[in-house]
VMD Tcl script that draws the C-alpha trace (Angstrom):
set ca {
  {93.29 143.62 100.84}
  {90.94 141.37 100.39}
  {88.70 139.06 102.30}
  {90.04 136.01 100.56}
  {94.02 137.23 100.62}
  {93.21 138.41 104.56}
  {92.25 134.67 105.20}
  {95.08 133.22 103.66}
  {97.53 135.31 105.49}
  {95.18 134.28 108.86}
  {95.99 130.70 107.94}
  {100.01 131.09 107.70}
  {100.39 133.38 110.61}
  {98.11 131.87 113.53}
  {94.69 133.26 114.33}
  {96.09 136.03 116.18}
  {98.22 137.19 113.31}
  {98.45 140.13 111.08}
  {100.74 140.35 107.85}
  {100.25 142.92 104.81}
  {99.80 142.43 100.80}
  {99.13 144.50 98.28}
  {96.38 143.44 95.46}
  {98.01 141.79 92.38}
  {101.03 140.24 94.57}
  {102.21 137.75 96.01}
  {104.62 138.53 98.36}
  {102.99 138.09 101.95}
  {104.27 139.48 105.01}
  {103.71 138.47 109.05}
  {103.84 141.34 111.73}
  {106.93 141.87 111.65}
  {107.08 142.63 107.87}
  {108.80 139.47 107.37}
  {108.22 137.66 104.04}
  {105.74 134.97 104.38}
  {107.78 131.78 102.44}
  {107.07 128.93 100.27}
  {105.58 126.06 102.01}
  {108.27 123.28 102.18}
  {108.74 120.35 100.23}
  {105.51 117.20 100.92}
  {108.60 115.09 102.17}
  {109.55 117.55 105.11}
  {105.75 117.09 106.28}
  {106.02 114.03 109.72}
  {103.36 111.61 108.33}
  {100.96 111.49 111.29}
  {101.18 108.28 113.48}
  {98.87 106.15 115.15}
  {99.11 106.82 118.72}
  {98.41 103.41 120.77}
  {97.20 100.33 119.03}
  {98.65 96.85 118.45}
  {101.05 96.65 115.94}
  {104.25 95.06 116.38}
  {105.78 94.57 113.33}
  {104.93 97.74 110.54}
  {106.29 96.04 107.80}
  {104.02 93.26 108.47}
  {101.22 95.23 108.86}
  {101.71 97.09 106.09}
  {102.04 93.71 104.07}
  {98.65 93.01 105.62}
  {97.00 95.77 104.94}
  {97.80 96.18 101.24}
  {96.38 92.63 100.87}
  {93.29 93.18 102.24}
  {92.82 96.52 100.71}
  {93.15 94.93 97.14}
  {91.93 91.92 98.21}
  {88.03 91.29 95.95}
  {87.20 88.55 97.97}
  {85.99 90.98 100.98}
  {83.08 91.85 98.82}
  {79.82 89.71 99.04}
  {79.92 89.37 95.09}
  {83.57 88.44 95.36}
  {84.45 90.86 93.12}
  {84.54 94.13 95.34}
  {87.67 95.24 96.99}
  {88.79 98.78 98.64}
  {90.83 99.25 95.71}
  {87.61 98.97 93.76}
  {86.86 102.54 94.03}
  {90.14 103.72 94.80}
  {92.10 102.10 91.98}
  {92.80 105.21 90.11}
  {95.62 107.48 91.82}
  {93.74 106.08 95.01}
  {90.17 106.93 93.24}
  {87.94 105.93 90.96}
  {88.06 106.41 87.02}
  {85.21 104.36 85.44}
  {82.28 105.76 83.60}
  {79.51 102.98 83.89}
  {76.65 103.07 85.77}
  {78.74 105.30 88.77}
  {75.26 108.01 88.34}
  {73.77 108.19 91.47}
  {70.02 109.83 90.49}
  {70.99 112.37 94.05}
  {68.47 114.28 96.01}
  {65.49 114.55 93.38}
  {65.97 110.45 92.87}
  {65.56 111.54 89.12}
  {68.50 110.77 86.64}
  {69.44 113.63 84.40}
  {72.19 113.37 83.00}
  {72.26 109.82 82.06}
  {68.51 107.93 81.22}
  {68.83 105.36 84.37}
  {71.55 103.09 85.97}
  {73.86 101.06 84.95}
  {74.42 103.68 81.90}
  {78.11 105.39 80.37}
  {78.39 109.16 81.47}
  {79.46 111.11 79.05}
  {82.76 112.61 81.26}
  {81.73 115.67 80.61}
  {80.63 118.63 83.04}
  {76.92 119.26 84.28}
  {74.89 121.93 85.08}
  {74.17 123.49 88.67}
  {70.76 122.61 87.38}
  {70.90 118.93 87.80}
  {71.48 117.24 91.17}
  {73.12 114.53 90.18}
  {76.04 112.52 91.66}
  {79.28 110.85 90.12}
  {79.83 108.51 92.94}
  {81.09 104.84 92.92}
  {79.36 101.63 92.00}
  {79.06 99.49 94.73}
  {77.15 95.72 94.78}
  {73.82 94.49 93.71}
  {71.38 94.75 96.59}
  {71.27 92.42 98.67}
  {70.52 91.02 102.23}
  {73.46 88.75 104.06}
  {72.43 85.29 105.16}
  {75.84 83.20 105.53}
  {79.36 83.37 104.51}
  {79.99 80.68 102.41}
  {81.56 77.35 104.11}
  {84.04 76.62 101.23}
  {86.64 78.84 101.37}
  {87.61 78.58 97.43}
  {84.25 80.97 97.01}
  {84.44 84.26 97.62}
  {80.52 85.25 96.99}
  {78.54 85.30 100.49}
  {74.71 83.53 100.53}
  {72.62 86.39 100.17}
  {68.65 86.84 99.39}
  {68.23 90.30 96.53}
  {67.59 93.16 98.00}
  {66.84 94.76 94.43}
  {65.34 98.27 95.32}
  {64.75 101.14 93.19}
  {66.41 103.48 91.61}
  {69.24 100.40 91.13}
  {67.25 97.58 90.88}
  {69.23 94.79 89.49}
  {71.93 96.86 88.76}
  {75.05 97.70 91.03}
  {74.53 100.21 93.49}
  {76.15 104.04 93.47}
  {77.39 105.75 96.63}
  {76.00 109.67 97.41}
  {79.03 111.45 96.96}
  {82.03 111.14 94.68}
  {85.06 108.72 95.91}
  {87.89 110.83 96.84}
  {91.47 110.03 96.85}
  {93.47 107.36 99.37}
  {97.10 108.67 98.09}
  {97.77 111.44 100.99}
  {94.89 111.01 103.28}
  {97.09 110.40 105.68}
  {97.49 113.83 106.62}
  {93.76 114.52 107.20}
  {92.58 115.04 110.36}
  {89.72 113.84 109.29}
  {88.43 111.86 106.34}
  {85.40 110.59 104.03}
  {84.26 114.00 102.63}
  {81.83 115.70 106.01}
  {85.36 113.90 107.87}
  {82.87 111.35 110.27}
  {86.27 109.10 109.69}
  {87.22 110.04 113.22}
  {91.17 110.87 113.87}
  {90.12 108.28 117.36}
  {89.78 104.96 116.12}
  {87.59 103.47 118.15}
  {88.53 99.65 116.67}
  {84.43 99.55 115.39}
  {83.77 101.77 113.33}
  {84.71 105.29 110.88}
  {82.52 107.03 114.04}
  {84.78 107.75 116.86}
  {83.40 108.11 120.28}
  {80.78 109.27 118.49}
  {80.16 106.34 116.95}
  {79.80 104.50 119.67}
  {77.11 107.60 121.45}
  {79.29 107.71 124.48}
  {79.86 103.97 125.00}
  {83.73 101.83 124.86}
  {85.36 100.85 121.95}
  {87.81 97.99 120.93}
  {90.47 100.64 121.19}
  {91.20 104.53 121.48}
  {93.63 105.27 118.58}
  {94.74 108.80 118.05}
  {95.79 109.97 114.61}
  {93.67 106.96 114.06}
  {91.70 108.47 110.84}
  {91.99 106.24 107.98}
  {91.43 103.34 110.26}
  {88.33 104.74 111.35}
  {87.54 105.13 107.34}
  {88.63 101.81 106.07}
  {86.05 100.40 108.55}
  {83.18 102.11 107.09}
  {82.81 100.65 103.47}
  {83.70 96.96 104.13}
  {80.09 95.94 105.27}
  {78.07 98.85 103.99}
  {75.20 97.45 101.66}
  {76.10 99.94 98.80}
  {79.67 99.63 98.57}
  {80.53 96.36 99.54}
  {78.15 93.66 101.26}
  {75.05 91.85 101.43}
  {73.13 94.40 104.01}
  {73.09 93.17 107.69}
  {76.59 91.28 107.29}
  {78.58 92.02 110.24}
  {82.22 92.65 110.97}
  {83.43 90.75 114.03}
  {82.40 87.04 115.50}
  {81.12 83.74 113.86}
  {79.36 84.21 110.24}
  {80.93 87.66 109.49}
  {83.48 89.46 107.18}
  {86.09 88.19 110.00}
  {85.13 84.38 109.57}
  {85.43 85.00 105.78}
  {88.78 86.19 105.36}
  {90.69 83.82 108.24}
  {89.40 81.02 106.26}
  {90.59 82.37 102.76}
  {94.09 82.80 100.95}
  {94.94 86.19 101.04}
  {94.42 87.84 97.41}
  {93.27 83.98 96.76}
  {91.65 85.13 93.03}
  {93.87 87.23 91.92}
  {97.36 87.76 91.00}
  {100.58 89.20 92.61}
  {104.05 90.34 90.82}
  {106.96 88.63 92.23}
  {108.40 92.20 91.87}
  {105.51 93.70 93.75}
  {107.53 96.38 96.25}
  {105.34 94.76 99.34}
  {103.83 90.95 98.85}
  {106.55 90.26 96.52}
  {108.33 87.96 98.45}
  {105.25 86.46 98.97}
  {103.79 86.30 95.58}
  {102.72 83.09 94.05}
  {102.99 83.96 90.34}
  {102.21 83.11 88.08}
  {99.56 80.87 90.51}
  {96.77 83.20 92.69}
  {97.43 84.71 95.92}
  {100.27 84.63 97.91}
  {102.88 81.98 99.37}
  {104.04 81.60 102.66}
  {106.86 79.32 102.78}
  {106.18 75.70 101.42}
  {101.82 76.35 101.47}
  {99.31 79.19 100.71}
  {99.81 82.02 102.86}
  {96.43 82.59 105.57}
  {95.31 85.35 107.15}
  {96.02 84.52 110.30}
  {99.82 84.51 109.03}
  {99.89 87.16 108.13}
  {98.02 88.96 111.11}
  {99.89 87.02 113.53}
  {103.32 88.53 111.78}
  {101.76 92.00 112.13}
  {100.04 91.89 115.66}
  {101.53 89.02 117.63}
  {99.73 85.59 118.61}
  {97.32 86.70 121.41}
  {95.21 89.01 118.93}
  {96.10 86.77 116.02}
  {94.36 84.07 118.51}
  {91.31 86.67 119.16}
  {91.19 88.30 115.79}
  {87.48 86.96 114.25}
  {86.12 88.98 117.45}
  {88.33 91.62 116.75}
  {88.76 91.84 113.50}
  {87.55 95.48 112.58}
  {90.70 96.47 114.82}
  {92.92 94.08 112.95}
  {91.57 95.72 109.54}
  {91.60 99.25 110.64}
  {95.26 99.35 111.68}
  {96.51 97.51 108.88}
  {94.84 99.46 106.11}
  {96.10 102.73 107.93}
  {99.59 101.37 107.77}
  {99.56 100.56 103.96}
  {97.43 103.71 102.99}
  {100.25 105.70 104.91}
  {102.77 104.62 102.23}
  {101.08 106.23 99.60}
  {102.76 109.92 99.74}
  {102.80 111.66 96.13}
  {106.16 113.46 97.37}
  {107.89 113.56 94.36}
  {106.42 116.07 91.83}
  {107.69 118.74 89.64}
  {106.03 121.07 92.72}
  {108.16 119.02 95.64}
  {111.87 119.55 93.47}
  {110.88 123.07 92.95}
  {110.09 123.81 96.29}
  {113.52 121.65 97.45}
  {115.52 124.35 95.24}
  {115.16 122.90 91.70}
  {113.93 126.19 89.86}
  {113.97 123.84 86.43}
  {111.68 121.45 87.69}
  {108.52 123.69 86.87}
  {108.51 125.56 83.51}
  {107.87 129.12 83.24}
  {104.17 128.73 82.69}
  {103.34 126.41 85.50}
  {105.83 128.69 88.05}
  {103.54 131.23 86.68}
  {100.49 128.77 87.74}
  {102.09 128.78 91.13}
  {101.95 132.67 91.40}
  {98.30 132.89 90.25}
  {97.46 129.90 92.59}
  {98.60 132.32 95.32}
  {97.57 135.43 94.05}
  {93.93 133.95 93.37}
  {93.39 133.00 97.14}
  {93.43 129.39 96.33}
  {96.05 128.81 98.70}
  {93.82 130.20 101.71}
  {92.36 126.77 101.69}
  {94.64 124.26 99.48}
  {97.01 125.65 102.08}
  {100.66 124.55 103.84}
  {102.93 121.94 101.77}
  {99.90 119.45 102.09}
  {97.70 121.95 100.46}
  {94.66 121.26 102.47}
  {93.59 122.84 105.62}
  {92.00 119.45 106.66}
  {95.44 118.34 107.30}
  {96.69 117.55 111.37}
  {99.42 120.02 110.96}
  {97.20 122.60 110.08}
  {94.69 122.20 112.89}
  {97.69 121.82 115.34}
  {99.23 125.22 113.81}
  {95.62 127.08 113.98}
  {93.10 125.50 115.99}
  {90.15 123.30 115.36}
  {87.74 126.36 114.46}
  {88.15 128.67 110.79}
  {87.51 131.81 110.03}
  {84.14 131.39 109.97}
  {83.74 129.79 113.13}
  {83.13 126.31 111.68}
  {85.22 123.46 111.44}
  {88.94 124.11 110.42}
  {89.48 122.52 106.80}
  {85.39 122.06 106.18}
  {83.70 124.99 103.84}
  {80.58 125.54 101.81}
  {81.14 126.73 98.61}
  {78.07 126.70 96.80}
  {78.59 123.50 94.63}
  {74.86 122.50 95.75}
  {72.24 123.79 97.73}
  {72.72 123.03 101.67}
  {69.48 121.31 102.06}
  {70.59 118.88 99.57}
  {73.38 116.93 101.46}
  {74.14 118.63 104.81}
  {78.26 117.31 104.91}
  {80.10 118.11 108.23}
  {76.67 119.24 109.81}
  {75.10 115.67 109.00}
  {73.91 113.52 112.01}
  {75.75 110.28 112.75}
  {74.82 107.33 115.87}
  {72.74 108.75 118.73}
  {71.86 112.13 115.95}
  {75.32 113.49 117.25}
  {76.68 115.70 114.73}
  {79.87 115.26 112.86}
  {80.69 118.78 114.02}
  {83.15 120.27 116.58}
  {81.97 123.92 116.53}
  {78.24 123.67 115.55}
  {78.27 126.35 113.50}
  {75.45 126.86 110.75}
  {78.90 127.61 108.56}
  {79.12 123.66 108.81}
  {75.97 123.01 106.94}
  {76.92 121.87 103.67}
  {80.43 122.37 104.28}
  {83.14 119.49 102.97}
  {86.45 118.97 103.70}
  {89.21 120.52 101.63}
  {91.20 118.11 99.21}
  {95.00 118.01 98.78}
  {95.74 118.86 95.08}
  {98.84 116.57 94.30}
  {97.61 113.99 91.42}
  {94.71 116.51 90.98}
  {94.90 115.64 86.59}
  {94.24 112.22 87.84}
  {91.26 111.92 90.04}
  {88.56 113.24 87.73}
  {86.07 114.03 88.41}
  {85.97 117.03 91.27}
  {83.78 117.83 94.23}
  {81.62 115.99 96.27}
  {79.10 115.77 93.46}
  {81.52 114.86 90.86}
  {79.83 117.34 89.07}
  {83.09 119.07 87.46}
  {84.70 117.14 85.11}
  {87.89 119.41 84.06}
  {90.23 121.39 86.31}
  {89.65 124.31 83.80}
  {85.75 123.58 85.26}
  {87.25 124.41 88.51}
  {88.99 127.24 87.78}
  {85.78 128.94 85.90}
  {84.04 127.53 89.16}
  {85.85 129.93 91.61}
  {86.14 132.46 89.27}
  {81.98 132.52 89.59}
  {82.24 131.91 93.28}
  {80.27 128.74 93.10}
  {77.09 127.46 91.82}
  {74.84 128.19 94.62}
  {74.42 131.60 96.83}
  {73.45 129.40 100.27}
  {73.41 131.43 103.23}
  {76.11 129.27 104.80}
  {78.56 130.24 101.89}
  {82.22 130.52 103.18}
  {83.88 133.97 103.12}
  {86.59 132.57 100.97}
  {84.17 131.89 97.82}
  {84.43 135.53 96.63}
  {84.92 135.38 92.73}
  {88.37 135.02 91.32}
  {89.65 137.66 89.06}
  {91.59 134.58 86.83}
  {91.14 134.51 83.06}
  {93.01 134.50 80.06}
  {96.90 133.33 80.61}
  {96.49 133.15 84.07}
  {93.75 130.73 83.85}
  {95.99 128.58 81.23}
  {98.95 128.72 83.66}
  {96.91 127.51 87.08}
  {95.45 124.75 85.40}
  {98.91 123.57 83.75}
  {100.26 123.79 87.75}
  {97.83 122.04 89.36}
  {97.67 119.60 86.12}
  {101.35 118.91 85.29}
  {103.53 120.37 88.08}
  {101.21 118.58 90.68}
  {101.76 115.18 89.58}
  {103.77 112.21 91.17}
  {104.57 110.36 88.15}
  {105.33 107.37 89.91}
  {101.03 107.40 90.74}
  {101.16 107.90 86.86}
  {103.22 104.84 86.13}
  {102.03 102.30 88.78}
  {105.92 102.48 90.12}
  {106.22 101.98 93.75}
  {104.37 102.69 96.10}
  {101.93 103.10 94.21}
  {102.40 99.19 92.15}
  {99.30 96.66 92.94}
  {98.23 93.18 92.60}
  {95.56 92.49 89.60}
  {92.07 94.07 90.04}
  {89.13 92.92 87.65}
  {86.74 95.80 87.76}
  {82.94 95.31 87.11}
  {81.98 97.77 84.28}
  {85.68 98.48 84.13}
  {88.95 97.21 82.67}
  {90.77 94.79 84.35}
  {94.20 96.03 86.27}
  {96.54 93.35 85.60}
  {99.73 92.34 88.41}
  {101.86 95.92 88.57}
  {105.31 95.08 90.19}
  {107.51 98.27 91.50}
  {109.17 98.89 88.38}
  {105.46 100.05 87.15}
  {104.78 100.80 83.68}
  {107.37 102.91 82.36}
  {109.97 105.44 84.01}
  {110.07 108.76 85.20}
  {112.15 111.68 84.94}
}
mol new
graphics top color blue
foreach p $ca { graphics top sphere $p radius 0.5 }
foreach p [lrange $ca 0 end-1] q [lrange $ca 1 end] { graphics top cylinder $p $q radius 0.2 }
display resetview
C-alpha cells in the first residue's frame, strides 16, 4: 500500500484505525474488513452553526448580510464590495491588472500592473501571484458627510509596485460558496472558527485580551471582518471599523445597496427591492441600515451598532454566506442513488479520484479535510503532525509565503501544533464548482484543472523540506487523466452557481476592469436539468 492510499484510509477510519487495499483499487476496507463507503450526499452534511451571538431573526440577518456583502458602497472608492472578488461562483474571474509582482516584487508574467494576463499557466520559475485587485492607495481622512456619496476623503497613498493603479492582494481569492464548512478560512485559516466580534484573528487576534463576543463555529465572521478596512482590498488605510468617522458611521447613514440595483424576484431583498429605482424599499421610504439591523438583532444593539458594528457585520455575512451550499451536482444525485446522473467517463473520474489518493485530502462529502466535521471525526493534528486540513505541497518555495506557520497580532502563530510541517502549508479547498473558480492554488499559478492533475502527477513544483507525505507522484495519465478532470469539471458542478439561480442570484455589481453584473433574480439565467 502506499503512503498516500495508507493516509486516506487514516482519514476515514480515525487515527487509530487500520483498513486494507490493494494497489490499482478502490475498494477500502476498516479493521474489521468492512467496505469503506461512498461519502454521503453535500446535503446530509449539518451546516455548522454559530454558537452564541446576537441574532434574533435569521432571515433578517441573512437579508442583512447579503446586502452588505454586495453592497459597493463599503469600499472607500465606492465601487468595492465583498462580492467584488467573490463574484464568480463566490471568486474572482477577471483578468486585469489582478498580477501581484509576489516575493521577488518583479512582474514576469505580465510587463507591470494594471495589465491583461494571458489565463494561461506559469512556470514554477516565476513567483508571481493571481490575486485580486483591490483600491488605489490611499490614506483615510473622513467619511463623507453626504450620504448620496459613497467615496470616503482620502489623501493617495500611491506606492510602488501599484502606483496609481488598483492594488492586488498576495494570494489568490478563494471561493465563499461552501466555506461554511471550514474550520477555518482565508487560505493559512487566521479566519478563526471564535469570532471574537473584531477581527478574522480570534483570541489571537486580540494577543490574549476580550473581544466584542466569543462565537464558536464563528469562521466566516471572523473572515468577512478582515477585508472591509484593509488598505489593499477595500479602504483608504487607517479607516477604522467601529465608532464616529468609520466604516460603521458610513453605512447607518446610507441606503442599503443605495447605487445599485435589486430584482424584485431576487430570492432574499426581493420584497424589498426598489426596481427599477436603486437600493432597496422599506415600506413607504428607502430602507436604512439600521432597519434592517434592528430586524436582524433587536433594538438595543441596533441602538449600539456604530460601536459595534464589526459584530453586526460579522454575523450577518456568516448568515448569508451559509446559504450558499453547491448541494446539487451531478456528484450529490449520484451519491443519493442516481447512477445516471454521472456518465460513464466521469464515474470513471470518480474511481481514479480515489484510486489516485486525491481523496486523502479532498476528503468526506465536503471534500476537504479543513472542514469541522473532519477535525471533529480525527482531531486537530494530520498525519504529519501539523494542522489537520493545512499541507505543503510544493507549489512554491516555503520561504516565499510561510501560510499556516505565518505570524499574526502579538507574533502568535496561526498554528495549533507548531509543527515545521505547517510552514508553507495551506488549507485544503472543497472541489464542488472547481471548472468555475479558475485559477487554482494560492498562487493562482495553475490555470486548468488538467494543470492540476499534471501537478500531482509531478508531486509539486518545489521539493521543500516541509513537503507533505501525501505529495508522492500520481501514476494518472492517458484516459484516466481525461476522466478525473471531466469529474471534477462537469460532475462537480452546481448548475444553479452556473446560472445565477438561487441562492446563488445577486443584486447588480459594476466591476472595475471587469464587466458589469447586472440585477440576477432567483430564476437566474437559464434552467437546469
Amino acid at each position: 500500500m502506499s503512503k498516500i492510499q495508507f493516509l486516506f484510509l487514516v482519514a476515514f477510519t480515525g487515527a487509530g484505525g487500520f483498513a486494507g487495499c490493494e494497489q490499482g483499487t478502490t475498494e477500502l476496507t476498516n479493521r474489521e474488513g468492512e467496505v469503506i463507503p461512498d461519502p454521503l450526499p453535500l446535503a446530509s452534511v449539518p451546516i455548522p452553526s454559530p454558537q452564541g451571538g446576537d441574532i434574533v431573526d435569521h432571515d433578517a440577518a441573512v437579508r442583512l448580510g447579503k446586502a452588505l456583502f454586495w453592497d459597493i458602497q463599503t469600499g472607500s472608492d465606492g465601487q468595492t464590495a465583498c462580492a467584488s472578488c467573490h463574484f464568480a461562483a463566490g471568486a474572482d474571474s477577471r483578468r486585469k491588472n489582478t498580477v501581484n509582482p509576489g516575493a521577488n516584487g518583479l512582474f514576469n508574467i505580465v510587463t507591470g500592473p494594471n495589465k491583461l494576463w494571458n489565463g494561461l499557466s506559469f512556470s514554477e520559475n516565476k513567483d508571481d501571484i493571481v490575486g485580486s485587485q483591490g483600491v488605489v492607495g490611499a490614506l483615510f481622512s473622513a467619511i463623507s458627510p453626504n450620504p448620496a456619496v459613497a467615496v470616503d476623503v482620502c489623501t493617495p497613498d500611491q506606492t510602488p509596485p501599484f502606483g496609481v493603479f488598483r492594488r492586488v492582494t498576495g494570494r489568490n481569492a478563494p471561493s465563499v460558496v461552501a466555506a461554511v464548512f471550514y474550520r477555518d478560512n482565508f487560505w493559512d485559516g487566521r479566519a478563526s472558527h471564535r469570532f471574537n466580534g473584531l477581527n478574522p484573528f480570534g483570541a489571537t487576534g486580540n494577543a490574549g485580551g476580550p473581544g466584542l463576543v466569543d462565537i464558536a463555529n464563528g469562521s466566516l465572521a471572523s473572515q468577512a471582518s478582515g477585508p472591509p478596512n484593509n488598505p489593499v482590498e477595500m479602504a483608504c488605510g487607517g479607516r477604522p471599523f467601529n465608532g464616529p468617522n468609520s466604516l460603521a458611521s458610513k453605512m447607518l447613514a446610507r441606503t442599503p445597496l443605495g447605487q445599485q440595483t435589486v430584482a424584485a424576484s431576487d430570492s432574499v431583498l426581493g420584497a424589498l427591492s426598489a426596481a427599477p429605482s436603486l437600493g432597496l424599499r422599506c415600506g413607504s421610504a428607502p430602507c436604512t441600515y439600521p432597519d434592517l439591523i434592528e430586524d436582524a438583532f433587536g433594538p438595543a444593539l441596533a441602538a449600539g451598532a456604530e460601536a459595534n458594528f464589526s459584530r453586526i457585520w460579522g454575523q450577518a455575512i456568516q448568515a448569508y454566506e451559509a446559504t450558499l451550499i453547491p448541494d446539487d451536482t451531478p456528484f450529490d444525485r449520484f451519491l443519493a442513488g442516481d447512477n445516471s446522473a454521472m456518465t460513464a467517463q466521469q464515474q470513471a473520474g470518480w474511481e481514479a479520484f480515489k484510486d489516485s489518493g486525491c481523496f486523502s485530502c479532498h476528503a468526506g462529502s465536503e471534500l476537504s479535510n479543513a472542514t469541522v466535521s473532519f477535525a471533529e471525526a480525527n482531531g486537530l493534528i494530520n498525519a504529519d503532525g501539523g494542522d489537520q486540513g493545512f499541507h505543503n505541497i510544493g507549489v512554491r518555495p516555503t520561504s516565499e509565503d510561510l501560510g499556516r506557520a505565518g505570524l499574526g497580532p502579538a507574533g502568535v502563530s496561526w498554528s495549533v501544533s507548531g509543527s515545521a510541517f505547517d510552514r508553507g502549508a495551506f488549507k485544503t479547498p472543497a472541489l464542488r464548482n472547481i471548472a468555475l473558480t479558475a485559477p487554482y492554488m494560492h498562487t493562482g499559478g495553475i490555470a486548468t484543472l488538467t494543470d492540476v492533475v499534471e501537478f500531482y502527477k509531478d508531486g509539486g513544483f518545489f521539493d521543500n523540506p516541509e513537503l507533505a507525505s501525501e505529495m508522492e507522484a500520481t501514476n494518472v495519465d492517458g484516459g484516466d487523466r481525461d476522466a478525473l478532470v471531466d469529474f471534477m469539471a462537469n460532475a462537480l458542478t452546481d448548475c444553479r452557481t452556473l446560472k445565477e439561480r438561487a441562492p446563488f442570484d445577486h443584486p447588480s455589481l459594476p466591476l472595475p476592469n471587469g464587466t458589469a453584473l447586472p440585477a440576477v433574480g432567483a430564476a437566474g439565467n437559464g434552467s437546469c436539468p
